[in-house]
ROFIRO-369482 format. One line per 5 residues: their letters; for each residue x, y, z of C-alpha. Coordinates in pm, whole numbers, padded with zeros to 5 digits. Layout:
REM residues N
a = X:Y:Z | ...
This chain:
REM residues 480
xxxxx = 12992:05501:10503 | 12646:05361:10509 | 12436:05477:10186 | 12180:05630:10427 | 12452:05851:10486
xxxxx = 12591:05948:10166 | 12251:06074:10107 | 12258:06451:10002 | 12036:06691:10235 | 11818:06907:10014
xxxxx = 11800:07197:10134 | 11614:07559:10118 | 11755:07911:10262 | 11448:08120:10336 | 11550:08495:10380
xxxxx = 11323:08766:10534 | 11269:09091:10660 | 11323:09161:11009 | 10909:09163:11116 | 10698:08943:11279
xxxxx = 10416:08949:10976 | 10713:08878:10754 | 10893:08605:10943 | 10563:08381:11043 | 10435:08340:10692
xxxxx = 10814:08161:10598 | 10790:07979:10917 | 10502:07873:10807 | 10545:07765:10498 | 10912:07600:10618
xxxxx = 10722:07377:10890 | 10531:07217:10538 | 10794:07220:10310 | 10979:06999:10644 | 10655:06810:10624
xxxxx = 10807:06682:10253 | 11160:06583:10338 | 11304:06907:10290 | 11563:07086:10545 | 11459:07454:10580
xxxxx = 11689:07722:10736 | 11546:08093:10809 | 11783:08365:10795 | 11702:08762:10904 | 11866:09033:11084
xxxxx = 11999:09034:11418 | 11789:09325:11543 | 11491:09037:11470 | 11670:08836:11710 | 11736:09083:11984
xxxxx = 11317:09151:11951 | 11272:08786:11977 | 11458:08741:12260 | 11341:09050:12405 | 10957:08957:12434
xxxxx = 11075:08652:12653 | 10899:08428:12429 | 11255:08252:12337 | 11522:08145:12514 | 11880:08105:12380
xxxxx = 12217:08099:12495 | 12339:08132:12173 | 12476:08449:11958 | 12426:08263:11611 | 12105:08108:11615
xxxxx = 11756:08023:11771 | 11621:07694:11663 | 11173:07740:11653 | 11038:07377:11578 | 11243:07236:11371
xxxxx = 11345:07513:11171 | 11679:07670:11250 | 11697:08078:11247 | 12041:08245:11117 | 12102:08635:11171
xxxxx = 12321:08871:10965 | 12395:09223:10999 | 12192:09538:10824 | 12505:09715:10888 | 12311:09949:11193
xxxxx = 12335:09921:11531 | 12070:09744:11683 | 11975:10076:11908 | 11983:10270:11592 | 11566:10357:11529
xxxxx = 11489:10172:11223 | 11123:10260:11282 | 11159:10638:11247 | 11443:10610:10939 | 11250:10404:10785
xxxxx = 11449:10502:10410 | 11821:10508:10592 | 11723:10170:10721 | 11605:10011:10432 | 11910:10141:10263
xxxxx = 12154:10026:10494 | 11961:09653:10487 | 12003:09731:10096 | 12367:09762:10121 | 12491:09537:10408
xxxxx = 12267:09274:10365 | 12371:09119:10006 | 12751:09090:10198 | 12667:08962:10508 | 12421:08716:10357
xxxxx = 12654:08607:10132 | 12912:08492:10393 | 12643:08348:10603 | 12527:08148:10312 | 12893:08014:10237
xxxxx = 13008:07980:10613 | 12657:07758:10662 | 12665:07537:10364 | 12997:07335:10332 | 13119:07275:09982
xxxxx = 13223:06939:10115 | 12911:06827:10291 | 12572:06672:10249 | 12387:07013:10247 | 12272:07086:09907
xxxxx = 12096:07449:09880 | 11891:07373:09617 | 11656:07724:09695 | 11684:08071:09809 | 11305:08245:09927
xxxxx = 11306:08538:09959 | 11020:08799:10082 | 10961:09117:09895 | 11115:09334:10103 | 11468:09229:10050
xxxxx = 11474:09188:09648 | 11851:09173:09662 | 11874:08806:09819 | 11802:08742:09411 | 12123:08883:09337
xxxxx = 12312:08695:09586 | 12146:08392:09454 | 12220:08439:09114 | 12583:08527:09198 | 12591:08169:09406
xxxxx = 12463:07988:09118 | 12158:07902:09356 | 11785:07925:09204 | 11541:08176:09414 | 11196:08172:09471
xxxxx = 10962:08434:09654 | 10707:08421:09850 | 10464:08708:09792 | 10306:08812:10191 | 10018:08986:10060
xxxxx = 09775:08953:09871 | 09723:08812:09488 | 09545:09091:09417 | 09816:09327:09519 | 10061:09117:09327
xxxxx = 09842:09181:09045 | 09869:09570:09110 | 10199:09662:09156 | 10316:09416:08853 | 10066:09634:08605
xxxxx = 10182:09952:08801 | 10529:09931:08769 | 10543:09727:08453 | 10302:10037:08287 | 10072:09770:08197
xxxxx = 09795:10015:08314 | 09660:10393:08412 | 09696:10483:08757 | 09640:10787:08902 | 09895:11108:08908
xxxxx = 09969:11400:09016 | 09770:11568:08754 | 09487:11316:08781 | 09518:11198:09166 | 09134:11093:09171
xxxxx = 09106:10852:08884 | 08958:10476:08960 | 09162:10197:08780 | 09001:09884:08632 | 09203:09574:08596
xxxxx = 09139:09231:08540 | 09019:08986:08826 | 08930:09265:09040 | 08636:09537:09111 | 08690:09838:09057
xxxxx = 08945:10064:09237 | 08883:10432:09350 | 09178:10609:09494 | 09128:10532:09873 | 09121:10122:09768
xxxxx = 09445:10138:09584 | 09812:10021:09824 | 09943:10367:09917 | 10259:10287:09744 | 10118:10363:09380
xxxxx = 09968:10689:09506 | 10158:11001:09372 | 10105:11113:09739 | 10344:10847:09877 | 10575:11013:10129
xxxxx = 10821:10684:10156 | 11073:10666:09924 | 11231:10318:09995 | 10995:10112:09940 | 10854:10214:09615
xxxxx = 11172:10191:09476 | 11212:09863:09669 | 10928:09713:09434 | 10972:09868:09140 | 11328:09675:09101
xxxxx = 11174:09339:09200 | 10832:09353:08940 | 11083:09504:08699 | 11319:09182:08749 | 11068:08924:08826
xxxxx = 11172:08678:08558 | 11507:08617:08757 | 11284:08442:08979 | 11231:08079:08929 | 10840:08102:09090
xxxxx = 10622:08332:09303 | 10442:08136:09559 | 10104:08316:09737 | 10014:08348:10072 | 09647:08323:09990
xxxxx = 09419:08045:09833 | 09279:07990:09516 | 08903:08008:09639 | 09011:08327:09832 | 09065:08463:09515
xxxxx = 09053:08265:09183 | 08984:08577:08950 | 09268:08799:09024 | 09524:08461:09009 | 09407:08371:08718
xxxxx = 09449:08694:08541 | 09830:08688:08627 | 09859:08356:08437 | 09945:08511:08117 | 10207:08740:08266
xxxxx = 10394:08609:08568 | 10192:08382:08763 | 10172:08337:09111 | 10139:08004:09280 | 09871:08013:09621
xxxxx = 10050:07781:09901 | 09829:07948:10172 | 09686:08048:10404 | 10005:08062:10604 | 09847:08077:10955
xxxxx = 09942:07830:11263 | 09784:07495:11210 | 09564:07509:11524 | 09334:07790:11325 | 09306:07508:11003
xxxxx = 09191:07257:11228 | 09531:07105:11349 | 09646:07036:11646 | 09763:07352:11800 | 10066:07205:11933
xxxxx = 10204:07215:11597 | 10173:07585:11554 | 10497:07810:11489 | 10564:08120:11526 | 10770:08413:11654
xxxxx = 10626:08724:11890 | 10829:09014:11931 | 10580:09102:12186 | 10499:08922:12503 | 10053:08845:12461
xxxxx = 09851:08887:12823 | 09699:08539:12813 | 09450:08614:13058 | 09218:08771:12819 | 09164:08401:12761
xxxxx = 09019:08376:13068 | 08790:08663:13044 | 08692:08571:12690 | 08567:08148:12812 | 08297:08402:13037
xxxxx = 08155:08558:12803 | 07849:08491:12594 | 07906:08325:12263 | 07927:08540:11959 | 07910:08849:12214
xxxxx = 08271:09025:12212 | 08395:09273:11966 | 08763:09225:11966 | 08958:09522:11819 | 09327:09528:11733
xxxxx = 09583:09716:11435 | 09891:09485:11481 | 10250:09586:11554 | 10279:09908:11400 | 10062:10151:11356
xxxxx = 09954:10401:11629 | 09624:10598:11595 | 09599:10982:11718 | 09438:11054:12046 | 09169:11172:11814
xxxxx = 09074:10823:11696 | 09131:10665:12000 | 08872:10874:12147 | 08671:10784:11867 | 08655:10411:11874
xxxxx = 08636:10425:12302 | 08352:10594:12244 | 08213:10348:11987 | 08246:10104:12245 | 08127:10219:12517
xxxxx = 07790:10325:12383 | 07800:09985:12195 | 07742:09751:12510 | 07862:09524:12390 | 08179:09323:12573
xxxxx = 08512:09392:12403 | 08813:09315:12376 | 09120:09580:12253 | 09515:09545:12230 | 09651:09878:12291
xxxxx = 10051:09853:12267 | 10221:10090:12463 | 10364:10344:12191 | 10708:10471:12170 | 10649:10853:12124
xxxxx = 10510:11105:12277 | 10208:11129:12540 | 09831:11120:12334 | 09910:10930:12038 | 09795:10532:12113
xxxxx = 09703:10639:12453 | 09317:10545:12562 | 09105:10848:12700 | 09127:10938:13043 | 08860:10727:13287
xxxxx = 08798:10481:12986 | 08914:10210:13146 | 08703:10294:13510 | 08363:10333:13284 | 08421:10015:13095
xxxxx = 08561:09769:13370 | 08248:09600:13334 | 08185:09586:13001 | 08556:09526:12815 | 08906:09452:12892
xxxxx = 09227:09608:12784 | 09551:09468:12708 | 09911:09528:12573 | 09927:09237:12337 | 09697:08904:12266
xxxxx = 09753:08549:12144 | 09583:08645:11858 | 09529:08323:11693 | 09401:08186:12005 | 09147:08486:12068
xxxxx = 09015:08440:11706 | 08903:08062:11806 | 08714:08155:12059 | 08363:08128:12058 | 08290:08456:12228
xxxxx = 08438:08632:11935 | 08150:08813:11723 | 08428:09001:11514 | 08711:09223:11423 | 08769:09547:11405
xxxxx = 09144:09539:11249 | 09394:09725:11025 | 09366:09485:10767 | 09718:09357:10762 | 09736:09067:10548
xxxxx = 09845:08830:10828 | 09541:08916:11072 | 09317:08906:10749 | 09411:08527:10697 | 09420:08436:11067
xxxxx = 09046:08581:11102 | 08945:08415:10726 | 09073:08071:10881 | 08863:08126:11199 | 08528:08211:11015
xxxxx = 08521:08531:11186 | 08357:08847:11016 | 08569:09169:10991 | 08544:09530:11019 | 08809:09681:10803
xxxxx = 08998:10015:10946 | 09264:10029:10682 | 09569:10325:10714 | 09815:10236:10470 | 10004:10022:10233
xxxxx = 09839:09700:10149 | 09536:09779:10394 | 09336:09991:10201 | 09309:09699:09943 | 09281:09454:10163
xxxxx = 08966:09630:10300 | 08820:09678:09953 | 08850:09278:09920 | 08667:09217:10252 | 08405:09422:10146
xxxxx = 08392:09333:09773 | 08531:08996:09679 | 08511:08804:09982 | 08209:08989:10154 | 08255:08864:10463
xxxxx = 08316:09217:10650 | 08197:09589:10647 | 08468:09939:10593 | 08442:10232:10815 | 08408:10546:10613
xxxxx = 08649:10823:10694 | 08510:11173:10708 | 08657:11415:10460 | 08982:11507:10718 | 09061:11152:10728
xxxxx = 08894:11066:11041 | 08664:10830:11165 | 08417:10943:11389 | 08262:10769:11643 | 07922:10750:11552
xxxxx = 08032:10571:11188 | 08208:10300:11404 | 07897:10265:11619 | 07722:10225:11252 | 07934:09983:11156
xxxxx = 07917:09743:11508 | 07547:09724:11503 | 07502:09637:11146 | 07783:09338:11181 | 07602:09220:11486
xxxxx = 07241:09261:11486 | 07182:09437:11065 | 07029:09247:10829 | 07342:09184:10669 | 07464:09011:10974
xxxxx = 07399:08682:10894 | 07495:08633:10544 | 07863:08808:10656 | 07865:08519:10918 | 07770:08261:10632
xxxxx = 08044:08388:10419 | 08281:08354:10643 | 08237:08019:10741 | 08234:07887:10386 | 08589:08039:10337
xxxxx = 08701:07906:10646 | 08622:07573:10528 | 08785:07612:10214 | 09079:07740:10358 | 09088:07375:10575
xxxxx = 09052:07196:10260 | 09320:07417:10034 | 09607:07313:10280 | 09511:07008:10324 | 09650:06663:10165
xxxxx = 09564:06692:09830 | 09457:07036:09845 | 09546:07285:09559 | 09803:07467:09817 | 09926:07142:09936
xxxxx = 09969:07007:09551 | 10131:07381:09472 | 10390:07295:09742 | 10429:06957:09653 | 10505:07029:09280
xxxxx = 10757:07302:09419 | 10966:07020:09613 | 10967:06752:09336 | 11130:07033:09092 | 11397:07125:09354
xxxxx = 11495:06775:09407 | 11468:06713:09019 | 11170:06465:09038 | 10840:06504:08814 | 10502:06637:08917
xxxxx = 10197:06751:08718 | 10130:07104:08749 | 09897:07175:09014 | 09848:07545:08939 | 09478:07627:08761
């Protein structure tokens, strides 16, 4: 046996939840930890595999594995069928994951990595949404690492929330605005919906509030952001638990690399020939409008925003995915798409990353999940924020407030947002006298998004420093 191959493999386990916005980022961040010398193995459920191969966008005639540049994908059970509806049982489903998973991973982990052979799992990462891979690390002797898919600043916020390092508001005081360190300050409808007392989901507070409570079992916290993007609120976790920004986590094509290097999975199959339509239109011209993978607005706010459009005239571009409940909901108004033929085009899903790039774009109209946030940063692209839940509402205070590159729609006192304050909202971002400093801003981030990935860059160095301590070599710190 040759030395070359007595050489030990180092290798990493990544393990994630089973959803698009939480598989790409690890894909992500496994194609440049590969980039190093490190072997990088994904593992998730197997209901994420039957969605992969689903959308058509994959092809395997395998029942183990699906192999996506370089990076090889493992499935385990979450104990449920995979016909069972995860999406309406949200809790059950989290708590079967929660009980199942730590098992099933666990023999996957040991079937995988031979005792015998050159594959040394020096690693575990882990996501936040399934805290117990920690456990199963620790049991396996294994150190674990996590990467952290939103923002700093909501790192920041739910480890002062559920380490009681801070007032937030209660049942008694629902309305108060918290002020913490690194960040403006927070009114009730910026804050994640999670530290609301008006949270109706049970799982996933409870889901958090075991990891921030039992964050020191972790050997680092890597950040799918950039220290530019947001220096103050990073820096104020320094004393506590810091978090290390490897990011933005986008395909490579939006930093400036050749797109044939980008990554990804897409549990829904995009109509590329909005491409098309989008090369004929005017530069800086299209609104494109889009709230990811999950949520579904009312027939109410649909109206609201085809409205908005329409009276707009501007071209546009919306993804409307075909919702799985009842007629209304997600649906567009009757004759919108006979008025606007002209003027817009429809479609089920886009290759987002390649719409952003375009030069037609003027900007987005988006949920503000954390994924499309980063995608549109990296493309220079000014936003405007329609936050619902979770991490959005944050998100959208950051847009507005830290990184100014973007304006918030302003929901009326029921919640809604009507369609004049939409209409508002499109003709200041494109023709108000704001217009052009929101452009400016978001170009200057988009450049120092290039040049925080890049050789040498602090996300590059943050990653680099992670590999030399996993394979026991020495690196300065490259964290601020």
């Amino acid at each position: 046996m040759t030395m070359e191959e007595n050489k030990e493999e180092i290798h990493v386990l990544m393990v994630a939840f089973s959803a698009q916005g939480h598989i790409n980022p690890m894909l992500s961040l496994a194609k440049r930890l590969i980039s190093k010398g490190l072997h990088v193995t994904l593992a998730t459920t197997e209901f994420a595999r039957h969605r992969m191969l689903k959308s058509s966008t994959l092809n395997s005639s395998t029942t183990t594995s699906i192999t996506i540049s370089g990076v090889q994908i493992l499935f385990f059970s979450d104990g449920l069928s995979l016909d069972y509806d995860r999406k309406s049982n949200i809790d059950n489903y989290m708590e079967s994951l929660a009980n199942f998973g730590p098992v099933n991973l666990t023999n996957l982990i040991k079937d995988y990595y031979s005792e015998n052979g050159h594959k040394k799992l020096a690693c575990i990462i882990n996501n936040p949404f399934v805290p117990w891979a920690i456990n199963v690390a620790a049991d396996l002797g294994i150190p674990c690492a996590m990467l952290w898919i939103q923002p700093c600043a909501l790192y920041a916020i739910y480890y002062r929330f559920y380490n009681n390092l801070n007032s937030f508001p209660t049942l008694t005081n629902p309305e108060m605005s918290v002020e913490l360190p690194g960040l403006p300050l927070l009114r009730t409808e910026d804050l994640p919906s999670f530290v609301l007392p008006s949270n109706p989901f049970g799982s996933f507070p409870k889901l958090l509030a075991e990891m921030f409570v039992n964050l020191k079992k972790y050997k680092m916290v890597f950040g799918n952001s950039f220290f530019e993007l947001e220096n103050d609120v990073i820096e104020s976790m320094a004393e506590h638990f810091p978090i290390r920004p490897v990011g933005p986590l986008v395909p490579p094509s939006l930093l400036g690399e050749d797109d044939d290097q980008d990554m990804g999975v897409e549990m829904w199959k995009a109509e590329d020939t909005c491409l098309e339509w989008l090369n004929k239109q005017e530069p800086s011209s299209v609104i494109y409008v889009s709230f990811g993978s999950v949520i579904v607005l009312s027939a109410k706010q649909m109206g609201s925003i085809a409205k908005a459009l329409k009276n707009s005239k501007h071209p546009f571009l919306w993804v409307v995915k075909q919702p799985d409940i009842p007629a209304g909901e997600g649906q567009l108004p009757l004759g919108f798409l006979e008025e606007t033929k002209d003027q817009g085009l429809v479609v089920s899903w886009s290759p987002q990353t390649k719409v952003l790039t375009k030069p037609a774009i003027a900007c987005f109209v988006t949920h503000c999940g954390w994924n499309s946030l980063l995608e549109t940063i990296a493309s220079g692209v000014p936003v405007i924020a329609y936050p619902q839940w979770t991490d959005q509402p944050t998100n959208a205070k950051l847009i507005v407030d830290v990184f100014r590159i973007g304006l918030r729609l302003r929901a009326n006192q029921d919640g809604s947002i009507s369609d004049g304050e939409i209409e508002r909202c499109i003709m200041e971002i494109m023709d108000g006298p704001k217009a052009e400093e929101l452009k400016a801003n978001a170009k200057e981030l988009k450049r120092a998004a290039r040049e925080a990935v890049a050789c040498g860059g602090l996300s590059d160095r943050n990653i680099q420093l992670f590999v030399h301590e996993i394979s026991g070599r020495r690196c300065s710190d490259a964290t601020p």
